[in-house]
C-alpha positions in Angstrom: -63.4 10.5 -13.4 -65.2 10.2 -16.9 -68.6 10.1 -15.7 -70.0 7.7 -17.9 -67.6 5.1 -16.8 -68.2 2.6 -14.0 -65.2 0.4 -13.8 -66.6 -1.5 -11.4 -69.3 -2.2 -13.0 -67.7 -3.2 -16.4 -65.3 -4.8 -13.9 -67.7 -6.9 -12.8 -69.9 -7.7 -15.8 -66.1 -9.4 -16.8 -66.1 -11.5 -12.8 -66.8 -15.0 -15.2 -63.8 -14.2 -17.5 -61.8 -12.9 -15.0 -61.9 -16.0 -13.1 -61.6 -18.4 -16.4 -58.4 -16.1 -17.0 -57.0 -16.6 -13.6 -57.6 -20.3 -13.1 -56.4 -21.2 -16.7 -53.0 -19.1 -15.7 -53.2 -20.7 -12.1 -52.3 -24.4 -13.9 -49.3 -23.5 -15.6 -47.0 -22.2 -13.5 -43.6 -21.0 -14.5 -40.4 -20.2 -12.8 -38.2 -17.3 -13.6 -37.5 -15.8 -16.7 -38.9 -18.7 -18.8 -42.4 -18.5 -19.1 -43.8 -19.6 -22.5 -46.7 -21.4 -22.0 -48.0 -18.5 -19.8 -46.9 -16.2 -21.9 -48.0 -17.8 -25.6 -51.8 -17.9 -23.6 -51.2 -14.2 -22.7 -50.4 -13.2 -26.1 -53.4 -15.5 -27.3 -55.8 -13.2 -25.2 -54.7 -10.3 -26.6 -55.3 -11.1 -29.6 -58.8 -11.9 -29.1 -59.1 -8.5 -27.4 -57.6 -7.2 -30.6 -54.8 -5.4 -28.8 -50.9 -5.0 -30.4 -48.1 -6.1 -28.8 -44.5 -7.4 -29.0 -42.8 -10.0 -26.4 -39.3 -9.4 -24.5 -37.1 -11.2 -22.1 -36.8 -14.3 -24.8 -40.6 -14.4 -25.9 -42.0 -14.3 -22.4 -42.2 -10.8 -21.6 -45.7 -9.4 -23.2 -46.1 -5.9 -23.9 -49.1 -4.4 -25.8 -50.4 -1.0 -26.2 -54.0 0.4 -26.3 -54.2 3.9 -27.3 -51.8 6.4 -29.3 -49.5 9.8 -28.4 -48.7 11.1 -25.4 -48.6 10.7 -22.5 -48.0 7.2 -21.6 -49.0 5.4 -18.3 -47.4 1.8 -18.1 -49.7 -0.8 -15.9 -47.6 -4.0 -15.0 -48.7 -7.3 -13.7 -46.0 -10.1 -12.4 -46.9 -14.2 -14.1 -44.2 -15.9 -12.5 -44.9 -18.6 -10.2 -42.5 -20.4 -7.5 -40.9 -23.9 -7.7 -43.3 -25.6 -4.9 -45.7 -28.2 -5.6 -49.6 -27.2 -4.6 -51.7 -28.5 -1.8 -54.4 -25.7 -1.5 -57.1 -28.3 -2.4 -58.1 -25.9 -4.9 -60.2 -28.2 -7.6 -57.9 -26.0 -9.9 -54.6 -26.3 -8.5 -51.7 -26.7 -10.5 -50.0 -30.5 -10.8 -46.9 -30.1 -12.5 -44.9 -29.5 -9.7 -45.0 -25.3 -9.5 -47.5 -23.4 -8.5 -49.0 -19.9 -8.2 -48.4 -18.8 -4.4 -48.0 -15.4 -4.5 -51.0 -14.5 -6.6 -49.2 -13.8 -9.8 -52.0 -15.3 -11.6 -54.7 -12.8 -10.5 -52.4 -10.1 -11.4 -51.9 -11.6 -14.9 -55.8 -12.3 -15.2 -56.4 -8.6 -13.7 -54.4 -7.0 -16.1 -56.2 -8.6 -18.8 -59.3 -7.3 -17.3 -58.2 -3.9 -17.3 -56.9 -4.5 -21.0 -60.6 -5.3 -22.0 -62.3 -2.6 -20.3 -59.1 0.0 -21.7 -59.6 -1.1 -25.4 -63.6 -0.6 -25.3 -63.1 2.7 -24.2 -59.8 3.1 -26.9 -61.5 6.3 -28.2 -61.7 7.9 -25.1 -58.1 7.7 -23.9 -56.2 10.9 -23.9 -52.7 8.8 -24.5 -51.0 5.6 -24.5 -51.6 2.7 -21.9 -48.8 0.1 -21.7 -49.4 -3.3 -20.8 -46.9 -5.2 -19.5 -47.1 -9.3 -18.0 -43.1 -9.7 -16.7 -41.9 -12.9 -15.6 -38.8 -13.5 -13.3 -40.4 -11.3 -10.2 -39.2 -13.6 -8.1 -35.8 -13.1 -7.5 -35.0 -13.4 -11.3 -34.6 -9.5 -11.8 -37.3 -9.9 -14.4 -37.1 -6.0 -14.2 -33.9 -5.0 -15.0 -34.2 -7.5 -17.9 -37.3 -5.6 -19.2 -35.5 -2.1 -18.5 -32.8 -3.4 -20.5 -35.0 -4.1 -23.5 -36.5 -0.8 -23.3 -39.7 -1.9 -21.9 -39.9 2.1 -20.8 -39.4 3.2 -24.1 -41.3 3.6 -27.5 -43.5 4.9 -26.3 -41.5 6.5 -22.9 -43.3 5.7 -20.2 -44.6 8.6 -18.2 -46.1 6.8 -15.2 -45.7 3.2 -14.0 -48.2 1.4 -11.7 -49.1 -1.8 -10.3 -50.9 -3.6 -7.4 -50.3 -7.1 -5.5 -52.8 -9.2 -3.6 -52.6 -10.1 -0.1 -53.8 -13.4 0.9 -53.8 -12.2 4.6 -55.5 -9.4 4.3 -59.7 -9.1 4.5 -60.7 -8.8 0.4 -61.2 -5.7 -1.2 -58.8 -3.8 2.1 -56.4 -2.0 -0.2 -53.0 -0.4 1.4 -50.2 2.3 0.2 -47.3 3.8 1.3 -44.5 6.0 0.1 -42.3 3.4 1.3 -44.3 -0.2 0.9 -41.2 -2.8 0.3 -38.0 -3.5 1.4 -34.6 -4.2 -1.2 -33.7 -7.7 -1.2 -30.1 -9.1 -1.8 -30.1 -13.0 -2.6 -26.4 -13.9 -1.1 -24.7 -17.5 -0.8 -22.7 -18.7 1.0 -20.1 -22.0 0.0 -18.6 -23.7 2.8 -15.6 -26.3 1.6 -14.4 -28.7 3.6 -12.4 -32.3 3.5 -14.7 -35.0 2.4 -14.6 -38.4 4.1 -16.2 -41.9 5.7 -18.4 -40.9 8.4 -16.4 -43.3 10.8 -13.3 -41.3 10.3 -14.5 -37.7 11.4 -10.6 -36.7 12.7 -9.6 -37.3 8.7 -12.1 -34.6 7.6 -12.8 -31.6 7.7 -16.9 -31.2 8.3 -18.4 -28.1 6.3 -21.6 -29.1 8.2 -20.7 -28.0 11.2 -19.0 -24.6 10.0 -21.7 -23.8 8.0 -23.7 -24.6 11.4 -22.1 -22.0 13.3 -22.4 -19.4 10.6 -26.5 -19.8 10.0 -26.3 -19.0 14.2 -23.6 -16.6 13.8 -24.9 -14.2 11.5 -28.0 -13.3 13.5 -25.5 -11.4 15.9 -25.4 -9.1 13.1 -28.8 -7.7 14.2 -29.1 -8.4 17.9 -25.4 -6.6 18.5 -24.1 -4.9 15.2 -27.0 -3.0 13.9 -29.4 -0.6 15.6 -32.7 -1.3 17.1 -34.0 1.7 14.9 -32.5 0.4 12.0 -34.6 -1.7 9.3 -32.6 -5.4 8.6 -33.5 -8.8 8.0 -31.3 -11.5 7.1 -32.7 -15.0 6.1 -30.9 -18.1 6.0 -33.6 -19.8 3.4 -31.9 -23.0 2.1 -29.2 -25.0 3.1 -27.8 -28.2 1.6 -24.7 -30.7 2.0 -24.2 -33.9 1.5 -26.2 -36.7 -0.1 -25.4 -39.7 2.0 -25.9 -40.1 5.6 -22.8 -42.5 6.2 -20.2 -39.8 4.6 -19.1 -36.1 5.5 -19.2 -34.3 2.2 -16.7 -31.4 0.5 -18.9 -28.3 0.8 -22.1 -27.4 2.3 -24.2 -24.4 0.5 -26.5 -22.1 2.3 -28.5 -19.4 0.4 -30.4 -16.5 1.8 -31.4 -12.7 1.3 -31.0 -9.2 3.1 -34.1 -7.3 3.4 -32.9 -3.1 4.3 -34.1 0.1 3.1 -31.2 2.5 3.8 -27.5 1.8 1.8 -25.7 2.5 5.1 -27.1 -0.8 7.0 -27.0 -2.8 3.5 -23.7 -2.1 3.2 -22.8 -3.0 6.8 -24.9 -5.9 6.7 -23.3 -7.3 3.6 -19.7 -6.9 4.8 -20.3 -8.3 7.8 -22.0 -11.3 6.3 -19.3 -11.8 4.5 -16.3 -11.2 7.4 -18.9 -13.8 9.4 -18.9 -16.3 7.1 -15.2 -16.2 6.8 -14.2 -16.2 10.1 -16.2 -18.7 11.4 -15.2 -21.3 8.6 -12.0 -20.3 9.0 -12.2 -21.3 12.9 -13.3 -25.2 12.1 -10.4 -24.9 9.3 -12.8 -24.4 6.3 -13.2 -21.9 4.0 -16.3 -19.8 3.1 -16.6 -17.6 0.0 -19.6 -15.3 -0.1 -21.4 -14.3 -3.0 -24.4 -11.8 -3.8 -26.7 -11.6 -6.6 -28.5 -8.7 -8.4 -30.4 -6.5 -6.0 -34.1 -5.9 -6.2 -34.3 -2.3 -5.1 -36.9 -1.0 -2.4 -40.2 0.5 -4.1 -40.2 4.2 -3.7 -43.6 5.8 -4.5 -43.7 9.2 -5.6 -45.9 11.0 -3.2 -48.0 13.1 -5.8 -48.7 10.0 -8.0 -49.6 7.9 -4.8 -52.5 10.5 -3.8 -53.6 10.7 -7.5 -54.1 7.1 -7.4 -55.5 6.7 -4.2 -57.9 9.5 -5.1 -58.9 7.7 -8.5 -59.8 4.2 -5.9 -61.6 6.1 -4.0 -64.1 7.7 -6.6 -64.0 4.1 -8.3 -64.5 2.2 -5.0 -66.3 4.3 -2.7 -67.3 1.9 -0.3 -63.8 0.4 -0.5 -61.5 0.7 2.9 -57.9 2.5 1.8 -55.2 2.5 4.7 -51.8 4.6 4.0 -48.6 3.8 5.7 -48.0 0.1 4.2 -44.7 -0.8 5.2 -42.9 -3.8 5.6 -40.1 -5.7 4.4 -41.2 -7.9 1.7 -39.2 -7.3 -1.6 -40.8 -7.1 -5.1 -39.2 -6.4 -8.7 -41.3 -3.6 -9.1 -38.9 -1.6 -6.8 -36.7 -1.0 -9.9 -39.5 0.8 -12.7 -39.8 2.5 -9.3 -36.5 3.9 -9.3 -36.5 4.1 -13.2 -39.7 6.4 -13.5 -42.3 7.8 -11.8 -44.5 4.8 -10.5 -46.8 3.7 -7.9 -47.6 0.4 -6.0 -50.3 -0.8 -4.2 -51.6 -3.6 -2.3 -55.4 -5.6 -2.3 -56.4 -7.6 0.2 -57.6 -11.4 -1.2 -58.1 -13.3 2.1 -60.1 -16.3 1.3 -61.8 -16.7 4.8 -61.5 -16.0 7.9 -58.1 -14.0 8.3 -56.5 -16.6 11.5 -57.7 -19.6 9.0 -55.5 -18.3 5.9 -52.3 -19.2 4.9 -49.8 -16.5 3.8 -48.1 -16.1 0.6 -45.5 -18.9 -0.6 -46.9 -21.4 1.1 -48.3 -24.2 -0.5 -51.7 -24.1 1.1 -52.2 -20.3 0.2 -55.8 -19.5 -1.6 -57.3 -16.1 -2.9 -60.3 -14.7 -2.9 -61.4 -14.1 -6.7 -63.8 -11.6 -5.5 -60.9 -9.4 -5.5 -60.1 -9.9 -8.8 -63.2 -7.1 -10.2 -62.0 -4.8 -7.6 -57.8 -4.8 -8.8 -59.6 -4.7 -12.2 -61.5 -1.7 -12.1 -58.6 0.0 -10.3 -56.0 -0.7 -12.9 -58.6 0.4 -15.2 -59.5 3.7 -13.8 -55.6 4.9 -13.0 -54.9 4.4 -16.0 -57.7 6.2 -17.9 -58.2 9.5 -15.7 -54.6 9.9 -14.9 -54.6 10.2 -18.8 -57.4 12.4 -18.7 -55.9 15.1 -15.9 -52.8 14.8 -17.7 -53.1 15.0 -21.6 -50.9 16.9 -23.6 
């Protein structure tokens, strides 16, 4: 590490902007791939810092670019929210009906930390760093949309990494793993039925109760069709028929995802959600037609990167606790720069009291600690600039 750097420190001299950053981001949340306002106040910032950059993704993609030549080392921060209306009791929270519950706002405010530590030290970089704020993590395939466009291109990136807070994990604990998220497949599933009077039940045919049957049928799928050793989940997250109480409607709609690692249980998991579905409507004489959106593929990290970056936290955080083996079967749009170039992911803990007292991500009470928000900084910061260093060309 460039000896004359503290990131910390510089991290933390920036704490007050950091946090204006973050709770300006945290009332505007945006869903999907349409994030202007966020975006237009990213781009704003920027330019302040005197940083380039282009948009993508429709205008709310940001990419800018500190440094020049090779090689290049892409740092990516998520700016989505989720369609849920707030009740943290923050004095900050959001009103307009969204909100910020899975800490996509420190990331964005993070990265724009490490963007103004990166572009005082411009000189001093032995290549290109590549910002990017992507909307549409969450379950929009804002990736893909951004590979599409070439987001890893001019300049190519050599090296993608990024981090995510935890809300349920004591500030400042950071986590890896080789393997540290799931894939996700978003599938639905359309029951149709006969509509009719509530009074007449034996003239309809009720997609209620197939649909029933199937949200219960479909977890035999992992007590009896899958193996205990395997990794599956399978959640049954909306469901929605009907809109009067006194009538039995056409079609009832349920909407879920997969969570799997291996392609061998996906694809069983998928077929049989499907045959399920089918057969089960197909017994209270409905029919059921299964449909599944883009994946979100499982992060991979590549091993070599993941101990140059742990490396680099350590010498930037000493007193910082690291743990390896983070595992689990959350999803995040990261997984596919993960599969597209060499990258790394890794996790910050940003509980906000005591850890039985806090709520978890997506849920409308969740807070973060903004004391984690130096820490992410200075880490982004420092991967970026000695990986550039041990690595220039």
């Amino acid at each position: 590490m460039p000896t004359s750097i503290n990131f910390f420190e510089e991290a933390t001299a920036l704490k007050e902007q950091l946090v204006a950053w973050r709770r300006d981001i945290h009332q505007m949340p945006e869903i999907g791939l349409e994030t202007p306002k966020t975006s237009s106040y990213i781009q704003s910032e920027l330019t302040k810092l005197g940083i380039p950059f282009h948009t993508i993704i429709n205008g709310s993609g940001v990419v800018g670019t500190i440094g020049e030549g090779e090689p290049c080392l892409m740092l990516r921060s998520d700016i989505d929210g989720l369609p849920m209306a707030e009740e943290s009791d923050e004095e900050f929270a959001s009103t307009n009906g969204n909100m910020h519950a899975c800490g996509h706002d420190m990331h964005a405010a993070t990265l724009l930390g490490a963007a103004h530590i990166l572009k005082a030290h411009e000189s001093e970089l032995k290549g290109t760093v590549k910002l990017f704020f992507q909307p549409g993590e969450e379950g929009y395939n804002g990736s893909d949309e951004a590979i599409a466009e070439g987001v890893l291109e001019n300049p190519h990136v050599d090296r993608a990494f990024a981090m995510h807070v935890v809300s349920t994990v004591p500030t400042g604990v950071i986590v890896y793993g080789e393997r540290p998220m799931a894939a996700a497949y978003n599938w639905t599933i359309v029951v149709e039925g006969v509509a009719g009077h509530g009074s007449m039940p034996d003239s309809c045919v009720d997609p209620i109760t197939a649909a029933a049957h199937i949200h219960i049928g479909l977890q035999e799928i992992l007590a009896r069709e899958i193996s205990p050793m395997s990794e599956l989940v399978i959640t049954c997250g909306a469901f929605n028929a009907g809109d009067a109480g006194n009538a039995i409607p056409q079609s009832a709609t349920m909407q879920g995802t997969i969570r799997v690692f291996d392609k061998k249980t996906e694809e069983l998991a998928k077929k049989r959600l499907a045959e399920i579905a089918s057969g089960i409507a197909q017994t209270y004489r409905c029919t059921a037609t299964t449909t599944f959106g883009r994946p979100s593929p499982a992060v991979f990290n590549d091993s070599e990167f993941m101990k140059q970056c742990v490396e680099y936290t350590k010498q930037t955080l000493p007193q910082a606790q690291l743990y390896g083996g983070a595992h689990g079967m959350g999803s995040e749009d990261f997984g596919s720069i993960s599969q597209a170039c060499t990258a790394n992911y890794m996790m910050i803990g940003a509980a906000a009291g005591p850890i039985n007292e806090c709520y978890g991500q997506h849920n409308p009470h969740v807070r973060f600690n903004e004391n984690a928000l130096p820490m992410s900084c200075a880490i982004y910061a420092s991967v970026a600039m000695n990986w550039l260093d041990d690595n220039m060309k």
